[in-house]
C-alpha positions as CSV (number, residue, x, y, z in Angstrom):
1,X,5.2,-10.0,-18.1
2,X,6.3,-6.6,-18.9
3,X,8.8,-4.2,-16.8
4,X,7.1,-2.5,-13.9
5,X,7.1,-0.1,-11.6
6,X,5.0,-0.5,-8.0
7,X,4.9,1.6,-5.2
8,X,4.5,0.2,-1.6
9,X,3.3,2.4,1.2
10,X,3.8,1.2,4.4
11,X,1.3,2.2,7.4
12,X,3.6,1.8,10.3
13,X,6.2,4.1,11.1
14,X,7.3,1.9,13.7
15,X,10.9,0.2,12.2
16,X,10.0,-3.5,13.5
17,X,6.1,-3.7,13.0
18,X,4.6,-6.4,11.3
19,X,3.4,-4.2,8.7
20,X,7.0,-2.8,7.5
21,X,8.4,-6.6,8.0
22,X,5.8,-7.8,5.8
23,X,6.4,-5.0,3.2
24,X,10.0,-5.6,3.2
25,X,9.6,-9.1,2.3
26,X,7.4,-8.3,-0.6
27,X,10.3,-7.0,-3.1
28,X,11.6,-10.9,-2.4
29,X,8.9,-12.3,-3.9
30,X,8.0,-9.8,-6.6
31,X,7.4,-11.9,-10.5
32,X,10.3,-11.2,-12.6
33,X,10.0,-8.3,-14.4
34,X,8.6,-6.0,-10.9
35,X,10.2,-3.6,-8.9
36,X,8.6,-2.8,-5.5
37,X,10.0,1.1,-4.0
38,X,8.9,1.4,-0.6
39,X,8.7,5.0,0.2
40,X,7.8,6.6,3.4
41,X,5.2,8.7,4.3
42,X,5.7,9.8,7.8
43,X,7.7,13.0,6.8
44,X,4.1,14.5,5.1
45,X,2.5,17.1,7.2
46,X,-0.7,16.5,8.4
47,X,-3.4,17.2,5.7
48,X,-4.3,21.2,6.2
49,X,-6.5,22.7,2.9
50,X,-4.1,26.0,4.6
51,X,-1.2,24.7,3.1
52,X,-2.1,24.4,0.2
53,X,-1.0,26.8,-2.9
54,X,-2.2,27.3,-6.4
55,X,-4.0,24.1,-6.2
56,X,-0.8,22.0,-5.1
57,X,0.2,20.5,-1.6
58,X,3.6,21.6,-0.4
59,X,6.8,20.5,-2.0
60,X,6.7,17.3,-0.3
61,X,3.3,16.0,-1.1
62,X,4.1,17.2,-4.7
63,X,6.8,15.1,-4.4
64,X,5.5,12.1,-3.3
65,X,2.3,12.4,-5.7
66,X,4.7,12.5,-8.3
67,X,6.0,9.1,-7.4
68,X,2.8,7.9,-7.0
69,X,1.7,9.2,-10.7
70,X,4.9,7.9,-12.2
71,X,4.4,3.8,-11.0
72,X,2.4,1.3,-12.7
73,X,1.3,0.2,-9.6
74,X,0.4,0.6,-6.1
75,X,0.8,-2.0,-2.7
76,X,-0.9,-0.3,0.4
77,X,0.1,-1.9,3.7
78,X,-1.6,-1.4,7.1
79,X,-2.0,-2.5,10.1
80,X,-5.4,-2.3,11.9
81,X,-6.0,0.4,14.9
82,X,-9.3,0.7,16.3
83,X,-11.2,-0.9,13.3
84,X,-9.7,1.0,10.4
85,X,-5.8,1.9,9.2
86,X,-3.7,3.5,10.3
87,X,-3.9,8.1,10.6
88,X,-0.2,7.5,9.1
89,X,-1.7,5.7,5.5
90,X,-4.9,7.9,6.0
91,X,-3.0,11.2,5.6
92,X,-0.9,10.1,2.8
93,X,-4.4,9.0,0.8
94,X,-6.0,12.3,1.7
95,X,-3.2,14.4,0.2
96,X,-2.7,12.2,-2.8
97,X,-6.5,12.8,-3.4
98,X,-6.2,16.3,-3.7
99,X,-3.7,17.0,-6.0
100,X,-3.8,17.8,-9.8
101,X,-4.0,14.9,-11.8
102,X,-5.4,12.5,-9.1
103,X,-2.3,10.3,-9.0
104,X,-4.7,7.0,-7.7
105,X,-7.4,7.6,-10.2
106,X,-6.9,4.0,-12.1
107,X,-4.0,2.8,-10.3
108,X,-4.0,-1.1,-10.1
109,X,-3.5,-1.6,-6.0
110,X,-3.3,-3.9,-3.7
111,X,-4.2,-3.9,0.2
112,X,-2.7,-5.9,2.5
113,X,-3.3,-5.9,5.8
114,X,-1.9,-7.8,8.7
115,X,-2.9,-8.1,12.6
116,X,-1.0,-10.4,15.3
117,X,-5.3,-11.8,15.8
118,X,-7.6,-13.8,14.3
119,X,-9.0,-10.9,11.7
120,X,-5.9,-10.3,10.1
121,X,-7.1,-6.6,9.8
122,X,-9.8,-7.2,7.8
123,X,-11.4,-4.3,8.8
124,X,-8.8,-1.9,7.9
125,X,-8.4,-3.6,4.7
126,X,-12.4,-2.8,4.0
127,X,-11.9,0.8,5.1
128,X,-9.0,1.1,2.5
129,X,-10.9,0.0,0.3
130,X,-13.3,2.4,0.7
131,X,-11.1,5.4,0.4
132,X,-9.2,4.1,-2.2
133,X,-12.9,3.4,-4.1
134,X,-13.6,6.9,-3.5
135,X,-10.5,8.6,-5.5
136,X,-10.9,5.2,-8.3
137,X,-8.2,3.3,-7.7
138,X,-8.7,-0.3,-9.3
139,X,-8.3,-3.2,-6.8
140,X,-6.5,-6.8,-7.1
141,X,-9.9,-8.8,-6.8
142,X,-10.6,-12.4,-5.7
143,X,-10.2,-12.1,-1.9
144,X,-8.3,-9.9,0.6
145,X,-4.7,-10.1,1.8
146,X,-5.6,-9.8,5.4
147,X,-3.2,-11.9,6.9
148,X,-4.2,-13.6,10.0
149,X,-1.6,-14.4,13.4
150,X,1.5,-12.3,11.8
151,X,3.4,-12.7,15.1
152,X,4.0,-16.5,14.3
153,X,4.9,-15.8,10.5
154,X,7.9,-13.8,11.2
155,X,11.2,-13.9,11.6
156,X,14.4,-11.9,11.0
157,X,12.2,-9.1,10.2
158,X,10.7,-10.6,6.9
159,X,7.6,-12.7,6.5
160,X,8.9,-16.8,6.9
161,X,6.2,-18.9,6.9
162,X,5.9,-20.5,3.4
163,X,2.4,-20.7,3.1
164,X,2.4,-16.7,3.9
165,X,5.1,-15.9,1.4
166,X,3.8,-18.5,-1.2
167,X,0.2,-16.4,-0.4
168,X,2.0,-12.6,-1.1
169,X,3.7,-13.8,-4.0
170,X,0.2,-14.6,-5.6
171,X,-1.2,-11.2,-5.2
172,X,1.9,-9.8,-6.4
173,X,1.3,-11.9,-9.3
174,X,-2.6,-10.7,-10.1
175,X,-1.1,-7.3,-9.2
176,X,0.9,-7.7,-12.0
177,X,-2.0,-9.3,-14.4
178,X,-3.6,-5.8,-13.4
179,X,-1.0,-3.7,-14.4
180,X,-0.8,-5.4,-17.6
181,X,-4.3,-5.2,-18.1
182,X,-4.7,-1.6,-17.6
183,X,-1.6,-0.4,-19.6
């Protein structure tokens, strides 16, 4: 496998949700040869077509599309509130589908999704995948990462349970095969 670059997006701003403990485990079990930078998305403004200027977002959404352009790759963790992500994750996809150059148009990406119930926040993952259909991002295929129970997976504020871990690090690894596929 080849270097690369993937961007995770983490839809809790909450420091010790499951969400960010599961997307902080996921540089630990990244294939050689992939980098996972988390970067945060609760400092964008709320979308508003009023702020935008010559066709761009602000300075900050600029920003952050520009990090989004520049990976090979893209993780897109949520949790599930009231039967779809989170406004957090939603905001950040809206502004990235506005700008020049469509930064998700072709990205390889992964959802994962996580819920302390029995659905794993499968619903959220379904709505993601929706909106991230819409602006053509290309999806890690052959079954969701909608991880079921999280509360009893965790510990220390990274995923534990080995079948859990074992079950991220094999998406990681068709995230990869993606990449690679559409370089």
């Amino acid at each position: 496998m080849s270097q690369m670059t993937i961007v995770g997006l983490t839809g809790s701003l909450r420091e010790g949700s499951f969400t960010r403990q599961m997307m902080e485990t996921l540089p630990e079990l990244a294939p050689g040869g992939m980098t996972i930078d988390l970067i945060g998305i609760g400092h964008l403004p709320f979308y508003n077509a009023d702020l935008r200027e010559d066709g761009h977002g602000p300075e900050v959404v600029q920003d952050f599309a520009a990090k989004i352009a520049a990976a090979d790759g893209l993780i897109v963790g949520s949790p599930e509130y009231n039967r779809s992500c989170s406004a957090v994750i939603k905001n950040a996809l809206d502004w990235l589908s506005m700008e020049p150059g469509k930064p998700l148009a072709g990205k390889p990406t992964l959802v994962a999704t996580q819920s302390p119930g029995q659905l794993g926040g499968i619903l959220s993952n379904y709505h993601l995948r929706q909106v991230l259909s819409t602006v053509g991002a290309v999806f890690v295929t052959g079954g969701e990462v909608a991880i079921t129970r999280m509360g009893d997976k965790v510990s220390d504020g990274r995923v534990s349970d080995a079948d859990t871990r074992e079950f991220l690090a094999k998406n990681l690894g068709k995230l990869a095969d993606l990449v690679d596929l559409h370089r």
